[in-house]
N, C-alpha and C positions, 0 to 999 in steps of 0.2 A: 090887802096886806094888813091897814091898822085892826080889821075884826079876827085876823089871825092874832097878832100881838098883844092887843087886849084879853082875848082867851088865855094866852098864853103866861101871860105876866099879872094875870091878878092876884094870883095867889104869894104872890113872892113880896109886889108892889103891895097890896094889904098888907103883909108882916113886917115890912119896912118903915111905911109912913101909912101909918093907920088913921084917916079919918072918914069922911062921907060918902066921897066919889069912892074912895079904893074899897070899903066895902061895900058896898052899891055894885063895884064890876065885879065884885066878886059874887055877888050874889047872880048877877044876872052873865055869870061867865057864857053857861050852856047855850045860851040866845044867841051869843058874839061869837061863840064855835058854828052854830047852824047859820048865822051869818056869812059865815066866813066858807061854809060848805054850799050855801046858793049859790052866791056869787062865783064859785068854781065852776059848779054846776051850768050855769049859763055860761062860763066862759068856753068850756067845755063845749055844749051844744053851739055857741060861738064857731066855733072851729069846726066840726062838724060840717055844718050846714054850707060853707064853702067849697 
């Protein structure tokens, strides 16, 4: 859930309080979205596999 919410909230959390970290996740949102989409992805096969 937090590599969803970081994807999710960079861009808003950047134009809010702009300093190092916030454009830093901002930059590296796309990483924290395919994050967010593995670990689905194995939860997924997760469940499957039972």
């Amino acid at each position: 859930m937090v590599p969803f919410l970081a994807a999710f909230l960079a861009s808003p959390t950047a134009t809010l309080a702009s300093n190092n970290f916030t454009r830093r996740l901002l930059r590296e949102r796309r990483y924290a979205g395919l994050s967010f989409a593995f670990s689905m992805l194995v939860h997924l096969a997760a469940i499957f596999s039972c």
